[in-house]
Biopython code that builds the backbone (N, CA, C, O; Angstrom):
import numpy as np
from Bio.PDB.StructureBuilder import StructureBuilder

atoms = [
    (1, "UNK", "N", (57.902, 107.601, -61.967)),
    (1, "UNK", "CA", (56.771, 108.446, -61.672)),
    (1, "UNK", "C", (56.199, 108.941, -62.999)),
    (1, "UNK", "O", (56.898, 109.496, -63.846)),
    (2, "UNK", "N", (54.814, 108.699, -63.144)),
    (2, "UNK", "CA", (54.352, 109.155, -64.111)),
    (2, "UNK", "C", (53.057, 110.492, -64.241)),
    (2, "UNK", "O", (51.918, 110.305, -63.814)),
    (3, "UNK", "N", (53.409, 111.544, -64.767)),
    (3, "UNK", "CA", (52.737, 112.818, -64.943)),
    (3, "UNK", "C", (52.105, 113.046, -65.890)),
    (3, "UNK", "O", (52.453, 112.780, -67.041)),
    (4, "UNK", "N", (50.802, 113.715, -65.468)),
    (4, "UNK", "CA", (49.756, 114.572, -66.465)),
    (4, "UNK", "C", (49.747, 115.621, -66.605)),
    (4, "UNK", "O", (50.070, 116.347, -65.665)),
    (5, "UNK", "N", (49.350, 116.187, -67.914)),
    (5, "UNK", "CA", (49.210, 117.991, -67.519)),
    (5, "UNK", "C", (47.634, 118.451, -67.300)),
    (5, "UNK", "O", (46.743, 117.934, -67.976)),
    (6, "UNK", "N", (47.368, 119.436, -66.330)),
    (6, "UNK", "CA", (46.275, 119.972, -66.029)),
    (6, "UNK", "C", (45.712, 121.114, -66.712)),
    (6, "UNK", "O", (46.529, 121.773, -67.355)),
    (7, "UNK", "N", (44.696, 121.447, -66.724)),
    (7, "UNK", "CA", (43.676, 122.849, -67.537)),
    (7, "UNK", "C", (45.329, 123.732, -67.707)),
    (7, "UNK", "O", (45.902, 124.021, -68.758)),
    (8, "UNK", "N", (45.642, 123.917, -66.716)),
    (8, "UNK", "CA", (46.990, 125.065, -67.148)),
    (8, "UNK", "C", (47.930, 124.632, -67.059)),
    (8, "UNK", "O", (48.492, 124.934, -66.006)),
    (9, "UNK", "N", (48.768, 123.643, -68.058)),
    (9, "UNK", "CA", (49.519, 123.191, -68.807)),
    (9, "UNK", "C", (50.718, 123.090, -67.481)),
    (9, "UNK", "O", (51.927, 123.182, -67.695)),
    (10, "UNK", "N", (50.057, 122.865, -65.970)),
    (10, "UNK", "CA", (51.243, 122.274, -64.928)),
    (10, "UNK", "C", (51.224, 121.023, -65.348)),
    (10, "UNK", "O", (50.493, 120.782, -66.309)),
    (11, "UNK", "N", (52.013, 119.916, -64.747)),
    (11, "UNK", "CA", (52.085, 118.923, -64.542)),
    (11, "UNK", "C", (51.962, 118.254, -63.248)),
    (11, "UNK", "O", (52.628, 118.341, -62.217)),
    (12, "UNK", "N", (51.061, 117.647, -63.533)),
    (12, "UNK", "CA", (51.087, 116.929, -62.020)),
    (12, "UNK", "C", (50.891, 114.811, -61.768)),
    (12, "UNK", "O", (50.299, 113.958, -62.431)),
    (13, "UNK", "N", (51.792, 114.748, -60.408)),
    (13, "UNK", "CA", (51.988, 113.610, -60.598)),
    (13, "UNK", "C", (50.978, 112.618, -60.424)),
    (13, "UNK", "O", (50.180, 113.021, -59.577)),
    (14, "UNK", "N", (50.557, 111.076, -61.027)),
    (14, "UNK", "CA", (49.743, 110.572, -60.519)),
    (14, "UNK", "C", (50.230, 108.994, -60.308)),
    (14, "UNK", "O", (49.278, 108.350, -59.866)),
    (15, "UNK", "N", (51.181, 108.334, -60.450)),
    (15, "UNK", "CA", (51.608, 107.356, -60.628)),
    (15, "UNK", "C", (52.939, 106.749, -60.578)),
    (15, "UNK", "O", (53.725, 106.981, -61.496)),
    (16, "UNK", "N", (53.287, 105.960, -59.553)),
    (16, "UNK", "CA", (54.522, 106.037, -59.619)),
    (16, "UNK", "C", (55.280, 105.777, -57.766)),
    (16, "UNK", "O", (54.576, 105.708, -56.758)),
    (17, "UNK", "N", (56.929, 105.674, -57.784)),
    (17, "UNK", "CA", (56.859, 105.775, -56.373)),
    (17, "UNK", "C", (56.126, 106.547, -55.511)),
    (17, "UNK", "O", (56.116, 107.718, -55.890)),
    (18, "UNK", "N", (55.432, 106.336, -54.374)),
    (18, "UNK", "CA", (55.085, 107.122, -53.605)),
    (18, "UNK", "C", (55.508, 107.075, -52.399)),
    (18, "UNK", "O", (55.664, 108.108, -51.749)),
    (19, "UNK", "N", (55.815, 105.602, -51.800)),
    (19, "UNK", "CA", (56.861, 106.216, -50.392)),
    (19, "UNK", "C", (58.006, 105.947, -50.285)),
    (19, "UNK", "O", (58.308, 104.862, -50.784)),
    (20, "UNK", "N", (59.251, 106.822, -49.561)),
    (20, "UNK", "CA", (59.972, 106.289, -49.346)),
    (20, "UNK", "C", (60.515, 106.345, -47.979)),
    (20, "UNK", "O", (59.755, 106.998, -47.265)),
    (21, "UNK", "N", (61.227, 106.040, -47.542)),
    (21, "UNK", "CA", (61.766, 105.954, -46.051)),
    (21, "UNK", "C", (63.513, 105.321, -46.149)),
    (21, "UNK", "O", (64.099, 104.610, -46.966)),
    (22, "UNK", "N", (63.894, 105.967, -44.941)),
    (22, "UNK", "CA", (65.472, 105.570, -44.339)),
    (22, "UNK", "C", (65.394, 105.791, -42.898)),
    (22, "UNK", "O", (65.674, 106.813, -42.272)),
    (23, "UNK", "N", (64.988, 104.719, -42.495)),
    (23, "UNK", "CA", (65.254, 103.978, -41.392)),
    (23, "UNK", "C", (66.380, 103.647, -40.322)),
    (23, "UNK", "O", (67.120, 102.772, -40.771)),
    (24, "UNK", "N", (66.709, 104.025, -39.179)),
    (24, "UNK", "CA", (67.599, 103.846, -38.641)),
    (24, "UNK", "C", (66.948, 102.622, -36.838)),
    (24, "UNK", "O", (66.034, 102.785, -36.030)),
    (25, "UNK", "N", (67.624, 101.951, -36.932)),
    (25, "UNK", "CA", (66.996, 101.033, -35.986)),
    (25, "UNK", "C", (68.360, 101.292, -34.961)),
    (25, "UNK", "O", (69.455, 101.447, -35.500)),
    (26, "UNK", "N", (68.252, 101.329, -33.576)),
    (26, "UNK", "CA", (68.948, 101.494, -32.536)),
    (26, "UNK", "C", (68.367, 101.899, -30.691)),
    (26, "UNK", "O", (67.160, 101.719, -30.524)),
    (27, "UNK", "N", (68.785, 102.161, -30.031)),
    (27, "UNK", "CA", (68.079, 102.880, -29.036)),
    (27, "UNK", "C", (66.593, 103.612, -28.870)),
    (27, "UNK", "O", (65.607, 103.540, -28.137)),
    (28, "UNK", "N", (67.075, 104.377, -30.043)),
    (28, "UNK", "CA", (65.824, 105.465, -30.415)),
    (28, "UNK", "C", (65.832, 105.605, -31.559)),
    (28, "UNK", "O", (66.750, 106.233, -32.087)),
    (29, "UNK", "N", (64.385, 104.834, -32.596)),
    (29, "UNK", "CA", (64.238, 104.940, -34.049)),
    (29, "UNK", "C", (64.449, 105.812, -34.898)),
    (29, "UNK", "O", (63.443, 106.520, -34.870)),
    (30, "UNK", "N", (65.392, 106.341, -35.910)),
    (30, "UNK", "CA", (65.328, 107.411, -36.457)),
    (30, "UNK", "C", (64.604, 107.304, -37.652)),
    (30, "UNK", "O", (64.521, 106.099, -37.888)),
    (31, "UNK", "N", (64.081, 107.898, -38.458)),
    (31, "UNK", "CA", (63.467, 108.002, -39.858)),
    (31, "UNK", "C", (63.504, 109.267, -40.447)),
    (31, "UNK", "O", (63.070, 110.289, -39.915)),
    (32, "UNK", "N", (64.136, 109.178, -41.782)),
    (32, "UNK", "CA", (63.364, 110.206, -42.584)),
    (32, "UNK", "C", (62.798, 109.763, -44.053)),
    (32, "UNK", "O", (63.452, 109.180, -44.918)),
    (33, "UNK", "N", (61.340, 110.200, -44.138)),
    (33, "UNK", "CA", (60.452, 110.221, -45.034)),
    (33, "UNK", "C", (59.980, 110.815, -46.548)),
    (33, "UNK", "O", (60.319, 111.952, -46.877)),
    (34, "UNK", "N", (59.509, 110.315, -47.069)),
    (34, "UNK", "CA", (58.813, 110.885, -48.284)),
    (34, "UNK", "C", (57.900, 110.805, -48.812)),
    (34, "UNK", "O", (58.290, 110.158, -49.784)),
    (35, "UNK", "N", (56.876, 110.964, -48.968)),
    (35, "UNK", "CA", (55.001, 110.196, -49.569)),
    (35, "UNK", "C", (55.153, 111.686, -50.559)),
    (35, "UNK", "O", (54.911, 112.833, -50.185)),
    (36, "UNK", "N", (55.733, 111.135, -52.206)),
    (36, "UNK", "CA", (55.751, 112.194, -53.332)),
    (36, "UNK", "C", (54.717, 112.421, -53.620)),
    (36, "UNK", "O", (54.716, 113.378, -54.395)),
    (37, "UNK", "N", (53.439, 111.938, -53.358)),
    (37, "UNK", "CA", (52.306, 113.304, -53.808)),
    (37, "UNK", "C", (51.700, 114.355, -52.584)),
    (37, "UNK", "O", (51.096, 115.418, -52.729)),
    (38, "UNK", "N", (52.089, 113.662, -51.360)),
    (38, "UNK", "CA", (52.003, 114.490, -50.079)),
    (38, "UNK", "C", (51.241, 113.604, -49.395)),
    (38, "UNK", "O", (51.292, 112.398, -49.637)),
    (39, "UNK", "N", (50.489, 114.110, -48.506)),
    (39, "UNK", "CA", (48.974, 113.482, -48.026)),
    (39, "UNK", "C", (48.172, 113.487, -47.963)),
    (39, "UNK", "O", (47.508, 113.088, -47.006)),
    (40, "UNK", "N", (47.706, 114.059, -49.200)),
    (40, "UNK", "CA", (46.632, 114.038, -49.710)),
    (40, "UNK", "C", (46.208, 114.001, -51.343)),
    (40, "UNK", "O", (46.961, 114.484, -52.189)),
    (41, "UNK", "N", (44.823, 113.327, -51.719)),
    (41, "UNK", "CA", (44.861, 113.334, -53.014)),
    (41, "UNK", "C", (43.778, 114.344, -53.692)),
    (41, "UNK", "O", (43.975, 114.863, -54.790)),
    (42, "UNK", "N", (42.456, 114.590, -52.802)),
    (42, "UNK", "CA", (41.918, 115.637, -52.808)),
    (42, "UNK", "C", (42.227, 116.939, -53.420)),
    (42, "UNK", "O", (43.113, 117.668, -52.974)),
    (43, "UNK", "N", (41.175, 117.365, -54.895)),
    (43, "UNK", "CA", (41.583, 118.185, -55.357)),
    (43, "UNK", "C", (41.847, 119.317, -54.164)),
    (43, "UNK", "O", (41.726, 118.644, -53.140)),
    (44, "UNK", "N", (42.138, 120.647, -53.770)),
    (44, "UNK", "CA", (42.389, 121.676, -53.370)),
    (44, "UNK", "C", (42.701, 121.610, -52.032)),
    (44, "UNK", "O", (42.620, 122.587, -51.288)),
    (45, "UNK", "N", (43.108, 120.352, -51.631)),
    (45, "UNK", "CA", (43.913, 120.018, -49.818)),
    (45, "UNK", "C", (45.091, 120.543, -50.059)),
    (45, "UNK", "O", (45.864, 120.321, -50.991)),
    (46, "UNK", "N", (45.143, 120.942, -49.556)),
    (46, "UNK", "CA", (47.111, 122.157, -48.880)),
    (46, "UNK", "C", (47.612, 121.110, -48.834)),
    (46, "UNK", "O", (48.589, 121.679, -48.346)),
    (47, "UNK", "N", (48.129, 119.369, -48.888)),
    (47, "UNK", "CA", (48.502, 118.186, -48.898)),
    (47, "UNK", "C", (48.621, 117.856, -50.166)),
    (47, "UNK", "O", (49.720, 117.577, -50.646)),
    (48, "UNK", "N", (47.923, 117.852, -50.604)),
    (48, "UNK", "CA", (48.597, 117.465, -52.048)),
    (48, "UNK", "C", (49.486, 117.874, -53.054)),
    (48, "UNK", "O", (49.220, 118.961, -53.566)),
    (49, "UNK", "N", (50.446, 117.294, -53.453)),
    (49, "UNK", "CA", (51.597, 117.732, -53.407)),
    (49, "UNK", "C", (53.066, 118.371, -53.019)),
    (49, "UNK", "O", (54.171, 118.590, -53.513)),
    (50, "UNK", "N", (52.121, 118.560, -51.467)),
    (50, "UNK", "CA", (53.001, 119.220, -51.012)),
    (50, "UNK", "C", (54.756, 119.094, -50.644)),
    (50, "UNK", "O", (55.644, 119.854, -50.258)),
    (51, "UNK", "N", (54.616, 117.638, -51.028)),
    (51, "UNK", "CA", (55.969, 117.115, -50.629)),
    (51, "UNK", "C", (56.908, 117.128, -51.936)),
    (51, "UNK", "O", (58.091, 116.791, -51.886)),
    (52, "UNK", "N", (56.280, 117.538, -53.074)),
    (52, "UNK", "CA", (57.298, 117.236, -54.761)),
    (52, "UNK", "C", (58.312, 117.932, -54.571)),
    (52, "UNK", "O", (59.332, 117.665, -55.206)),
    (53, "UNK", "N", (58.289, 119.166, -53.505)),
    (53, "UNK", "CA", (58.960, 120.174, -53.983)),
    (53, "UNK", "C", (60.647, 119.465, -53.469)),
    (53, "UNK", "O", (61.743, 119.532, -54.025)),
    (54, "UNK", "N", (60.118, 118.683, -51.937)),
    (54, "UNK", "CA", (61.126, 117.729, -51.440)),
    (54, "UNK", "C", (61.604, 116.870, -52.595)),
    (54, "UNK", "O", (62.783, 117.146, -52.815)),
    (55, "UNK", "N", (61.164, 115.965, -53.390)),
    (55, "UNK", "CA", (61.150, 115.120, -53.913)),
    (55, "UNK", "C", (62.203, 115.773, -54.935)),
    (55, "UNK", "O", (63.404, 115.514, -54.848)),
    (56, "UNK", "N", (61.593, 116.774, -56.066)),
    (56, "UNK", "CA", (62.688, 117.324, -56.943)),
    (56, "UNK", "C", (63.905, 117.406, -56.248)),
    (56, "UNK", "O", (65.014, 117.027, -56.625)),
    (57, "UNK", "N", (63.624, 117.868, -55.334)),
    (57, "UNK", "CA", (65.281, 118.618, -54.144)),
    (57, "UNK", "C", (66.120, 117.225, -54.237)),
    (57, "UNK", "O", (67.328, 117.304, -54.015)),
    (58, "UNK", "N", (65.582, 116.006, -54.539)),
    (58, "UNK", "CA", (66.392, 114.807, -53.967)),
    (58, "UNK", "C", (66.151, 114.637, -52.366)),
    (58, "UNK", "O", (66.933, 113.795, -51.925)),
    (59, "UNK", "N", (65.480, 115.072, -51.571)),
    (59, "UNK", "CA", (65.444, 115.330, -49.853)),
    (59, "UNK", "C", (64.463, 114.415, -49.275)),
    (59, "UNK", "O", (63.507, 113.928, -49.878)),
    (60, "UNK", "N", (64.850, 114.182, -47.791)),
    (60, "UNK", "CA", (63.283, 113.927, -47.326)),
    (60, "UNK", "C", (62.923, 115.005, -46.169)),
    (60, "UNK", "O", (63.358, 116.150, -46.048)),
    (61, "UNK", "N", (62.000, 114.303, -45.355)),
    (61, "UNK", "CA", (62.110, 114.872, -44.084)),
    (61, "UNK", "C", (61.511, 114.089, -43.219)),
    (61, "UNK", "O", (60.779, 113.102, -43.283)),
    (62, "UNK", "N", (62.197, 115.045, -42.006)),
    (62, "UNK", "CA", (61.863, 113.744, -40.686)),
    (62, "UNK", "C", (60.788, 113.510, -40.463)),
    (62, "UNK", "O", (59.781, 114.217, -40.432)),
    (63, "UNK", "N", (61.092, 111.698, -40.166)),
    (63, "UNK", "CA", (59.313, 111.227, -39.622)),
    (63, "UNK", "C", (59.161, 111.675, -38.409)),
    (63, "UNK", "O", (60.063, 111.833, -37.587)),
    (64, "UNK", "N", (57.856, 111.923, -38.243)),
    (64, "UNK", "CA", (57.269, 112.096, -36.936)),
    (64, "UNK", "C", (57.146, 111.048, -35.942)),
    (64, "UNK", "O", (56.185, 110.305, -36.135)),
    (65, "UNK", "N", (57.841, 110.798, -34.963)),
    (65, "UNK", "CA", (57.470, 109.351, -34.442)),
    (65, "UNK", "C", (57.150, 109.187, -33.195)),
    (65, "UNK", "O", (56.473, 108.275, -32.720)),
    (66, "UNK", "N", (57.782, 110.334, -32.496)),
    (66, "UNK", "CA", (57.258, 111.292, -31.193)),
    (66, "UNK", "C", (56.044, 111.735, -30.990)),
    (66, "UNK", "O", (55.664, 112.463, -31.907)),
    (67, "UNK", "N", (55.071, 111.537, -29.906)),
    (67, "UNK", "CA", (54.026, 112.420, -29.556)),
    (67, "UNK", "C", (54.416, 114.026, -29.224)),
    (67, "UNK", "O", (53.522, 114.870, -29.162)),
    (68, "UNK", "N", (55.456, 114.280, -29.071)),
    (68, "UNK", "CA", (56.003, 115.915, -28.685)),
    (68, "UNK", "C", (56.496, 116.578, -30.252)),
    (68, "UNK", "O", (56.702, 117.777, -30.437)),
    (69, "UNK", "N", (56.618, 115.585, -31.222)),
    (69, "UNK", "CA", (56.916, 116.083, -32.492)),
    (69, "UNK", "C", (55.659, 116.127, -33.338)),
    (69, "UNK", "O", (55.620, 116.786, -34.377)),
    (70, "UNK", "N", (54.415, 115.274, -32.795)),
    (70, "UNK", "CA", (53.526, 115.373, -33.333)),
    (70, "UNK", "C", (52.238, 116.236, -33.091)),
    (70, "UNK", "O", (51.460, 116.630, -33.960)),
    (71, "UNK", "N", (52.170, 116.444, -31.797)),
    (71, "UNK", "CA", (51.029, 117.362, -31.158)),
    (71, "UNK", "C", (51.201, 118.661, -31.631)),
    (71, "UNK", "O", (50.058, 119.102, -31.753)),
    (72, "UNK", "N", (52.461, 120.008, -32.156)),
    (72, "UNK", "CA", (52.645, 120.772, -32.852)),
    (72, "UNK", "C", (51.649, 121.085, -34.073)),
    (72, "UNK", "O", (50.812, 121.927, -34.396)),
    (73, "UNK", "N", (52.194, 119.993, -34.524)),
    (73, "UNK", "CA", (51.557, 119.780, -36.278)),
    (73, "UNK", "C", (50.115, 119.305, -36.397)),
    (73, "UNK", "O", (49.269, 119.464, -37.276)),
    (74, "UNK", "N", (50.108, 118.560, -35.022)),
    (74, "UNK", "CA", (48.570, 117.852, -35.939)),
    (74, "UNK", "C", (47.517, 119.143, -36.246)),
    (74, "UNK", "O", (47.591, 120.328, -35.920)),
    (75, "UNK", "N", (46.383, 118.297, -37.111)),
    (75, "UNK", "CA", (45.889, 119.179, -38.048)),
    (75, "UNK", "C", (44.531, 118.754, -37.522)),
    (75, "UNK", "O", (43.642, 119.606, -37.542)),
    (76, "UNK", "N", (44.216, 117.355, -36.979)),
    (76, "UNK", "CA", (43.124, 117.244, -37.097)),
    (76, "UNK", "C", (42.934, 115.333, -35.760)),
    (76, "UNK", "O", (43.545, 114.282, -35.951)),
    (77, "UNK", "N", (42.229, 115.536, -34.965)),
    (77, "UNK", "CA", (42.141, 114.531, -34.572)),
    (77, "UNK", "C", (40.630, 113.647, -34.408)),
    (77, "UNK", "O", (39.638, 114.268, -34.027)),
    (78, "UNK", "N", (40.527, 112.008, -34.754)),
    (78, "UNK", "CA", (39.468, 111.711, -34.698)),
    (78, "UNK", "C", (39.685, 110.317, -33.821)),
    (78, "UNK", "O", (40.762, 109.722, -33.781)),
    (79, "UNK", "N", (38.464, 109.887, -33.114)),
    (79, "UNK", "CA", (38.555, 108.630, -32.430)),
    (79, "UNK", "C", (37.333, 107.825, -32.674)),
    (79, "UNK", "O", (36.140, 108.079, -32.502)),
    (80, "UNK", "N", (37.947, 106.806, -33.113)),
    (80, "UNK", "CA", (36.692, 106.040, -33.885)),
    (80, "UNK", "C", (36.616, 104.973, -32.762)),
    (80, "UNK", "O", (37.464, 104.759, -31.895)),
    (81, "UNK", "N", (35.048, 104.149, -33.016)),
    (81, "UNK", "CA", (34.462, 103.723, -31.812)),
    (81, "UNK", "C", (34.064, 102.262, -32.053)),
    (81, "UNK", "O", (33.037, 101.972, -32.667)),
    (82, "UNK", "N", (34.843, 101.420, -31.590)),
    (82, "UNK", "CA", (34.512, 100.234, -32.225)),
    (82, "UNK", "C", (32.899, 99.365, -31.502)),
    (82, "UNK", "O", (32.684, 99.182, -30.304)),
    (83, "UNK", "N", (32.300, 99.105, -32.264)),
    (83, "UNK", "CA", (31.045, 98.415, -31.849)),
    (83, "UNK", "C", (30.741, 97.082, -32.544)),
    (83, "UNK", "O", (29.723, 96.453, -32.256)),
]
sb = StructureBuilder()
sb.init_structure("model")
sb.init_model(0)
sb.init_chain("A")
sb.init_seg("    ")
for serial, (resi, resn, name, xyz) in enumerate(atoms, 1):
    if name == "N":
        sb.init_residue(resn, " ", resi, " ")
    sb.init_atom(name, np.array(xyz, "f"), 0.0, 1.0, " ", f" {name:<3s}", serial, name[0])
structure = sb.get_structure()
């Protein structure tokens, strides 16, 4: 992973792994996740970065793979219209 420093001498990441995953295949899929700059790249999205802090930790966290794990969280829904 490779880092820059910003106007105030943080560092931030721009290059480098960005996903990872551990996978469990059986009955019922398990996963846990990592996307190290978050999900988003957008300067001032609450997403960006949000996941380093995981990342330093060594951690992930669970994928979402459930509609009952996902309807909680979502943030935003769109349905695009094919023509």
């Amino acid at each position: 992973m490779y880092f820059a420093e910003d106007k105030d001498n943080k560092k931030h990441a721009f290059h480098g792994d960005t996903y990872v995953a551990v996978t469990e295949f059986g009955d019922k899929v398990k996963a846990s996740v990592l996307l190290s700059y978050g999900n988003a790249t957008q300067p001032g999205n609450k997403h960006s970065g949000d996941q380093l802090k995981l990342l330093s930790e060594k951690k992930l966290r669970p994928a979402l793979l459930e509609r009952a794990d996902i309807l909680p969280v979502l943030e935003k829904k769109e349905t695009l219209e094919i023509k």
